[in-house]
C-alpha positions in Angstrom: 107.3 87.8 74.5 104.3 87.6 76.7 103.5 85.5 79.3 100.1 82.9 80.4 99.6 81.5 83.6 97.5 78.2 83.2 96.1 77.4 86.9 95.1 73.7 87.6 92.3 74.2 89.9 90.7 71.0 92.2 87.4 71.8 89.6 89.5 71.1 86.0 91.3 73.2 83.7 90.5 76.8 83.1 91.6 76.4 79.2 89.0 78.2 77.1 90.2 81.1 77.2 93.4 80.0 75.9 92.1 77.9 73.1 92.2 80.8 70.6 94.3 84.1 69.7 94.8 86.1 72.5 94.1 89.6 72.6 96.7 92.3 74.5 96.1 95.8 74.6 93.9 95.6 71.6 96.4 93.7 69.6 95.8 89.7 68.7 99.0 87.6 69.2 99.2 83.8 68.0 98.7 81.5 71.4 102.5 80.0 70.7 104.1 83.7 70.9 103.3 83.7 74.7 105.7 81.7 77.5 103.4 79.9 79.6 103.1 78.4 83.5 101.4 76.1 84.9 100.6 76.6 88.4 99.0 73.7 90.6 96.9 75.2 93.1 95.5 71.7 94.3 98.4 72.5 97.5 97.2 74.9 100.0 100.8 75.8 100.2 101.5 76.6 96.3 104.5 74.7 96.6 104.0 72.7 93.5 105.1 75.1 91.0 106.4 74.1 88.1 107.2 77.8 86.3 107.3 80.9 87.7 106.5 84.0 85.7 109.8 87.2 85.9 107.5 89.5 86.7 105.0 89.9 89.4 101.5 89.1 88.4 98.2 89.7 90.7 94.4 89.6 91.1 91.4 91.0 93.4 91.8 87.6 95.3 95.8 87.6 95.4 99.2 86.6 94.2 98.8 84.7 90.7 102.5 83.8 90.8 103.3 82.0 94.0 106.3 82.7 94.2 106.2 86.7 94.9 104.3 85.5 98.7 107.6 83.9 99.7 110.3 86.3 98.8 111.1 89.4 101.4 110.2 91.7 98.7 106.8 90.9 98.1 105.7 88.7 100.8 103.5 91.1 102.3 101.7 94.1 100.5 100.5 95.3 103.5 102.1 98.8 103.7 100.3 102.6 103.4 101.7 105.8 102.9 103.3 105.8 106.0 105.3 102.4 106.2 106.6 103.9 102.0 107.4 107.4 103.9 109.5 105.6 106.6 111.2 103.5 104.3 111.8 106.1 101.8 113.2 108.8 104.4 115.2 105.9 105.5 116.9 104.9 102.0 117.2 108.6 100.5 119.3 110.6 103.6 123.0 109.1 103.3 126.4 109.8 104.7 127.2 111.4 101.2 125.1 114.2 102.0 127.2 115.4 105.0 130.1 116.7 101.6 127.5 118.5 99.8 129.4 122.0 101.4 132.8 120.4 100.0 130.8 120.5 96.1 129.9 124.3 96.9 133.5 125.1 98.0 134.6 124.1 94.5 131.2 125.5 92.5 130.5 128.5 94.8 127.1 130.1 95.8 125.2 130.3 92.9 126.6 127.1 90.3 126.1 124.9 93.9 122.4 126.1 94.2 121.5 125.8 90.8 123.2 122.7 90.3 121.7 120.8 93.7 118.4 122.1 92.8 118.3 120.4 89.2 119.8 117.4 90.7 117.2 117.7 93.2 114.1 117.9 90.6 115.7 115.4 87.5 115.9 112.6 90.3 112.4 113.4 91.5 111.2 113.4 88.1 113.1 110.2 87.5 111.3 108.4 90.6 107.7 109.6 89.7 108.7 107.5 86.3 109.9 104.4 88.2 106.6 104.9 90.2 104.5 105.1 87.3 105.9 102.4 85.8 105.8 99.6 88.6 102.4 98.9 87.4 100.6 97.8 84.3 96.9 99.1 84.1 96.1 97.2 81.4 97.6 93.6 82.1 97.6 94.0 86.4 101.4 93.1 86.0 103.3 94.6 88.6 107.1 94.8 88.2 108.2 94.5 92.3 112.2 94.8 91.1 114.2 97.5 89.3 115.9 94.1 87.2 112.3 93.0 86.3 111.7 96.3 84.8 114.9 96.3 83.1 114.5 93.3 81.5 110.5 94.4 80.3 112.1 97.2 78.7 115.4 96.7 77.1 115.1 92.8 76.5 116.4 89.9 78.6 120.2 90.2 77.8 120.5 94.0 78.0 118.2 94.1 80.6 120.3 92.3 83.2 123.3 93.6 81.7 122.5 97.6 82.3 120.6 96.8 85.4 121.8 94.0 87.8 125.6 95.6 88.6 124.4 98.8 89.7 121.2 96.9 91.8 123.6 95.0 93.6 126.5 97.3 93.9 124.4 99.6 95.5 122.5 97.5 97.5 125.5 95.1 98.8 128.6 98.2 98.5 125.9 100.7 100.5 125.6 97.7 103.2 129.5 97.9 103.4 129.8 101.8 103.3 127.4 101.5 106.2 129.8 99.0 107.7 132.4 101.5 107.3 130.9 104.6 108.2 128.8 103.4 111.3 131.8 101.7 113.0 133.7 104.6 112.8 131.3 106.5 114.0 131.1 103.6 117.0 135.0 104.6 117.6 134.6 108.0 117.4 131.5 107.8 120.0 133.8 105.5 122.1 136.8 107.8 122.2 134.2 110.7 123.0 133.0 108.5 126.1 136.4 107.8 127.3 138.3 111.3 126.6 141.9 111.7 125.5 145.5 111.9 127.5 144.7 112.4 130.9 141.2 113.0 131.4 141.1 109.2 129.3 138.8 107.2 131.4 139.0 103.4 129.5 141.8 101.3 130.6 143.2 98.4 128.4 144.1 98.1 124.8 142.3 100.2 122.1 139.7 98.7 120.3 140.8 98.3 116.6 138.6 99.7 113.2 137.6 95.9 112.2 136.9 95.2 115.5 134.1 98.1 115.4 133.1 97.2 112.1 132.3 93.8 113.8 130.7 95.1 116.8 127.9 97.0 113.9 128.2 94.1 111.3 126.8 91.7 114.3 124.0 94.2 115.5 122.5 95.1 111.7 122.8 91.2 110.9 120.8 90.9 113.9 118.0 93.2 113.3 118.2 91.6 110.0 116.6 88.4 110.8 113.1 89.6 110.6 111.4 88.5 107.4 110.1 90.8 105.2 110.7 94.9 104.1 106.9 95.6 105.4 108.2 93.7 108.5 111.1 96.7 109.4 108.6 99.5 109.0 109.0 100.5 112.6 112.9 99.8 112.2 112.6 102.3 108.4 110.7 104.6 111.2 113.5 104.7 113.6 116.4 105.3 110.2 114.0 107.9 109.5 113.8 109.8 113.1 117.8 109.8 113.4 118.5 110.7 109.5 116.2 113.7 110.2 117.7 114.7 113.8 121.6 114.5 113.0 121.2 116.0 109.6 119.4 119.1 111.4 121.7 119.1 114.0 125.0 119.1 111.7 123.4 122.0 109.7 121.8 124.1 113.0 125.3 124.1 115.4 127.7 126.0 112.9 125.2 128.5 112.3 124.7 128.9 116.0 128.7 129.2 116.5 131.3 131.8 115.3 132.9 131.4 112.0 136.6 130.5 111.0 138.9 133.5 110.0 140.2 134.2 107.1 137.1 131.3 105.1 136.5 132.9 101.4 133.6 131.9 99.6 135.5 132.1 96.1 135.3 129.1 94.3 138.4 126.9 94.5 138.1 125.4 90.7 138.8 129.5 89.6 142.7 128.9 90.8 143.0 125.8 88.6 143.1 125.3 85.1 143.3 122.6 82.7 142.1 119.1 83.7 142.5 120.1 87.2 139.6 122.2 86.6 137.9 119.9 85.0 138.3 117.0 87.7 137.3 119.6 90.4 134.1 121.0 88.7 132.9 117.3 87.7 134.0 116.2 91.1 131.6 118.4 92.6 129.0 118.1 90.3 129.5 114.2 91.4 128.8 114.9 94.9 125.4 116.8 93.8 124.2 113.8 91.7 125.2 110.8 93.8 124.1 112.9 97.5 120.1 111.7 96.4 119.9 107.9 96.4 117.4 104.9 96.6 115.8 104.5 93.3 117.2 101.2 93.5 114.7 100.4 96.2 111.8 102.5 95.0 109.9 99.6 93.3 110.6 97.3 95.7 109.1 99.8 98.3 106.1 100.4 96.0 105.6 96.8 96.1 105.0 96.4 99.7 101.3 98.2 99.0 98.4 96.7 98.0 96.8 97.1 94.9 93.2 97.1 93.2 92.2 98.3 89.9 89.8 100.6 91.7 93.2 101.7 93.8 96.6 101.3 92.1 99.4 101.0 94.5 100.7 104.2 92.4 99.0 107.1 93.9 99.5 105.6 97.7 103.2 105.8 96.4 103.4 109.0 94.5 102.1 110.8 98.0 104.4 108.6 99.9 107.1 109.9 97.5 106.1 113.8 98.2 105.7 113.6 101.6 109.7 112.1 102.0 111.1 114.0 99.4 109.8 117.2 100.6 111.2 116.4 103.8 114.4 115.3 102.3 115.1 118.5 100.3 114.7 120.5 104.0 117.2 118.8 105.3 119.4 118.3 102.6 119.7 122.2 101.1 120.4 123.7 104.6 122.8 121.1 105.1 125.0 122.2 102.2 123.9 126.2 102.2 124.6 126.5 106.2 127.6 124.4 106.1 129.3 126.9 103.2 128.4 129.3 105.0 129.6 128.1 108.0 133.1 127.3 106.6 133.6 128.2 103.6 136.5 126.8 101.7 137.6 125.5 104.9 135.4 122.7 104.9 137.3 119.3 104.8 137.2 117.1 102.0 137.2 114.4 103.6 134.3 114.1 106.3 132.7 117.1 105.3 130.3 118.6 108.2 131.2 115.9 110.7 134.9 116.6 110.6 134.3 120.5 110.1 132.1 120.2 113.6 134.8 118.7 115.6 137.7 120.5 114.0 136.8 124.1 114.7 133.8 123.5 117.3 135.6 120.7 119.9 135.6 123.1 122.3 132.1 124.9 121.9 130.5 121.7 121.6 129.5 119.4 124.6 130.9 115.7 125.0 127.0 114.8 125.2 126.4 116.6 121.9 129.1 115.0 120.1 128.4 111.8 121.4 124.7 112.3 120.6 125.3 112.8 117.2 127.2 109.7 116.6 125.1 108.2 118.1 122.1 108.9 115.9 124.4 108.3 112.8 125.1 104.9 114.6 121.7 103.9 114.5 120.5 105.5 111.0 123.1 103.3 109.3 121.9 99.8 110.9 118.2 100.9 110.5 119.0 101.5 106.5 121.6 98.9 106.4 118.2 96.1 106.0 116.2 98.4 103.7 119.8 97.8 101.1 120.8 94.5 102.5 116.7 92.9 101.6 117.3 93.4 98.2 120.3 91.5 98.2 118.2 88.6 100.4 115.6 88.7 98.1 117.7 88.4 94.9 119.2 85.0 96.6 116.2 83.7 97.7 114.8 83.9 94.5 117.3 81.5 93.4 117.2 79.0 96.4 113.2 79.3 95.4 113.4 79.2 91.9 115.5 75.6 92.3 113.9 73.9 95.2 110.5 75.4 93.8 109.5 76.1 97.6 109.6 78.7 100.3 112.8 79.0 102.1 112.6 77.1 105.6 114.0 79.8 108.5 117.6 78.1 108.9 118.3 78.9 105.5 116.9 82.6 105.4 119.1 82.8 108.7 121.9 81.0 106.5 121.5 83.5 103.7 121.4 86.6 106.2 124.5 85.6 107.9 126.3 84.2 104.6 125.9 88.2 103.7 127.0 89.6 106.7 130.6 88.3 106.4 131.1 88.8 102.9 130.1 92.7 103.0 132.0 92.3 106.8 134.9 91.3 104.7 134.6 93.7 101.9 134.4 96.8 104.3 137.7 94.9 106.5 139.3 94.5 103.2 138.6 97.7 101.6 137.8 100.5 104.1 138.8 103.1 101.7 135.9 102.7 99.4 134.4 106.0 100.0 137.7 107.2 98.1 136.3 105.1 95.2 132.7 106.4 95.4 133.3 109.3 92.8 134.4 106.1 90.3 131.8 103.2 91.0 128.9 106.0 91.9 129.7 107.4 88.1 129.3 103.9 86.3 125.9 103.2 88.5 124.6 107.2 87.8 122.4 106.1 84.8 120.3 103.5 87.3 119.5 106.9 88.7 118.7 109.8 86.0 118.8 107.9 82.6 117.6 104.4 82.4 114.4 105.4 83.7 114.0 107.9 81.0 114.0 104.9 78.8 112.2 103.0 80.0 109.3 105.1 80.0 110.0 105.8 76.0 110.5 101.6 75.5 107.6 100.3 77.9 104.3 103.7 77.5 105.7 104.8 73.5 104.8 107.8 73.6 104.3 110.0 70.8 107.6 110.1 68.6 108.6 113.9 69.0 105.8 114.8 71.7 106.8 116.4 74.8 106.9 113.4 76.7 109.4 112.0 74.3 111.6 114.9 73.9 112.0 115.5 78.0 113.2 111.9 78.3 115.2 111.2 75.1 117.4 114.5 76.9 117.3 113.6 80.0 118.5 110.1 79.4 121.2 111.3 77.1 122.4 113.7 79.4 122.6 111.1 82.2 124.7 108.9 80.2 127.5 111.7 79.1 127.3 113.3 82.7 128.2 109.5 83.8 131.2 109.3 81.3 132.2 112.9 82.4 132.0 111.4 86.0 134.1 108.4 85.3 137.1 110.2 83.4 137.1 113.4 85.8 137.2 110.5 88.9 140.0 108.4 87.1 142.3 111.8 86.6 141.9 112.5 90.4 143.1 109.2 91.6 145.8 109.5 89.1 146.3 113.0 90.1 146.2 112.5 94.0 146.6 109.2 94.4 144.9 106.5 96.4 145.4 105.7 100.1 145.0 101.9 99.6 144.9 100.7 103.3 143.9 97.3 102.1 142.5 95.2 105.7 143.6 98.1 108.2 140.6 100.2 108.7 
């Protein structure tokens, strides 16, 4: 179904051109096929609305549909290159990518390499869809919100069905990973400032997990109060600054340092067999796929930048996109080659480089290192904590504004913000062992990631049935879909297998 705006300008009307079959992409549709809005623009403030288009609409002279210019998302199109570059670097460098040497412990050298570098290009390939997609040529529409795509190509039901768990799973459960990881990086950086046994320098009672989940839960909800995603540009610059510096660090110290004894760079998956095998090898490939992240906020990035028909927002984006990635990849394939190198088979599940570094380095490695290091973790994870937690806001704005057909007054964005802060406050107090679970939950949201865009393309551009264009994404989107299965049975037979350290509210 299509959709009309009808404007009600101070001068009458504009009707004519409605008063007959309209004509879409050269094909006629009857006027009653079409949904259709009125907008009042008699109110210098737009708020008189009485529909609101689902997807984002615009002109030379600005925002047809209202309601886009009061939501976080799209409330200012003023970005470039840079501001996307910041954001993206920002959004794409996690904590997951500090275990990439645990996936080439199990895969060895060569599977690892060849596996991280398909990863590498399918998700690149993936985003230069999304990217492509986020704007209409023909009609202007411009679809500001992975959901809003969704729903454009798979229909309203399936649409929001496929699309708005993984969206807000990994937009709200990133915000309370970050929670997780960056107050325990705060302790850790703590007990580095105060030493242990005797040379401990801090009196008094040790400060617990949720009280450092607190102490970063009140600074990100802080820096959360400015309005808009072009408005934490300089914030997304910051993310960007520390992602790059502790990643290089992590991977750049080992290398410098002597080596373990006795590490083998065998495989470990060779000394299973049966479904332990499988669960390690899929396990692995798990932490390849789920290290790159973000394409949940790639639209919502893209929609930041303006936008002409003379100069689509895509090709700002596409070079934003190269630039990051580019960077990305150097930070992310020396992080897992040097740190298998460094350690081996050695390397500890659990923590990966970070652990590795103060396990068999403590003593090479300076206090003002270590402590450096944290802190630039520390600060990554609130600077990328509001890229994640702004899709949330602007997913409940758009209700609030969808109801009381008006922009949200400050109390009740500062409502909204703070209303999210305790929840994911709770969730991460409640359930600090959700990276255990991340093999699980990341394996049901995979698709959002390397197959429903795939689809999309094939549902929303048709290309030629059995063309190139067809073939590569029909594949590509099946394969996401049975790697994602794979990734949800082999993560269900390791908790079974090994169990679950549920330390429900003790972090």
């Amino acid at each position: 179904m299509g959709e009309v705006v009808i404007v009600n300008c101070n001068s009458g009307v504009i009707a004519d051109s409605f008063s007959r079959d309209l004509s879409f992409n050269g094909s006629t549709k009857s006027f009653d096929s079409f949904r259709i809005h009125s907008i009042n623009t008699d109110s210098p403030t737009g708020d008189q609305v009485i529909g609101f288009p689902s997807s984002s609409l615009h002109w030379p002279g600005g925002e047809l549909n209202p309601q886009d210019s009061w939501l976080p998302i799209t409330e200012s199109r003023n970005g470039s290159v840079f501001s996307a570059v910041f954001h993206l670097l920002c959004s794409g460098i996690g904590y997951q990518a500090l275990i990439l040497p645990v996936a080439f412990a199990t895969l060895g050298w060569a599977w690892g390499i060849i596996c991280l570098s398909l990863a590498f290009l399918w998700q690149l390939y993936t985003i230069w869809l999304l990217v492509n997609l986020h704007e209409s040529a023909d009609s202007g529409v411009r679809y500001s919100r992975y959901v809003h795509l969704s729903v454009t190509a798979f229909g309203e039901k399936l649409g929001k069905l496929l699309a708005i768990f993984p969206v807000m799973y990994l937009s709200g459960g990133t915000c309370a990973m970050l929670i997780i990881n960056g107050g325990g990086a705060m302790q850790l950086f703590y007990r580095n400032l105060c030493g242990d046994g005797a040379d401990a320098i801090c009196d008094g009672k040790a400060v617990s997990g949720a009280q450092w989940f607190l102490v970063f839960t009140c600074i990100a909800i802080l820096v959360a109060q400015l309005p808009n995603l072009n408005s934490i540009t300089r914030v997304s610059l910051i993310g960007a600054i520390t992602a790059l510096s502790y990643t290089s660090i992590l991977w750049a110290l080992p290398i410098s340092k002597d080596r373990p004894n006795n590490i083998s760079y065998q495989p470990l998956q060779t000394k299973e067999s049966g479904m332990d095998k499988f669960g390690s090898i899929f396990n692995a490939v798990g932490i390849i796929l789920l290290s790159f992240k973000g394409h949940n906020v790639i639209l919502e990035i893209q929609a930041t930048l303006p936008s002409s028909p003379k100069h689509s927002s895509h090709k700002t984006m596409w070079a934003g996109v190269i630039v990051s990635y580019l960077q990305i990849a150097m930070c992310l394939f020396p992080l897992a080659i040097a740190g298998f190198w460094a350690y081996g088979n050695k390397i500890p599940a659990d923590g990966g480089m970070l652990r590795a570094l103060s396990e068999f380095h403590r003593q090479d490695i300076s206090k003002f290192v270590m402590g450096l290091i944290y802190l630039l973790i520390i600060i990554n994870g609130i600077s990328t904590f509001q890229i994640y937690a702004m899709i949330v806001f602007d997913n409940l704005e758009l209700r609030y504004t969808s109801i009381r057909k008006k922009r949200c007054a400050r109390w009740v964005r500062t409502a909204i913000r703070l209303l999210f802060g305790g929840l994911v406050y709770l969730i991460s107090v409640a359930f600090p062992f959700l990276g255990s679970l991340a093999p699980l939950i990341g394996g049901l949201t995979m698709p959002l990631t390397y197959a429903y865009p795939c689809f999309m393309w094939i549902s929303i551009k048709k290309p030629r049935q059995n063309g190139a264009m067809w073939f590569v994404n029909i594949g590509l989107g099946c394969l996401g879909l049975i790697l994602c299965v794979l990734l949800v049975v082999s993560a269900i037979w390791n908790l079974a297998d090994k169990g679950l350290n549920a330390n429900f509210f003790n972090p």
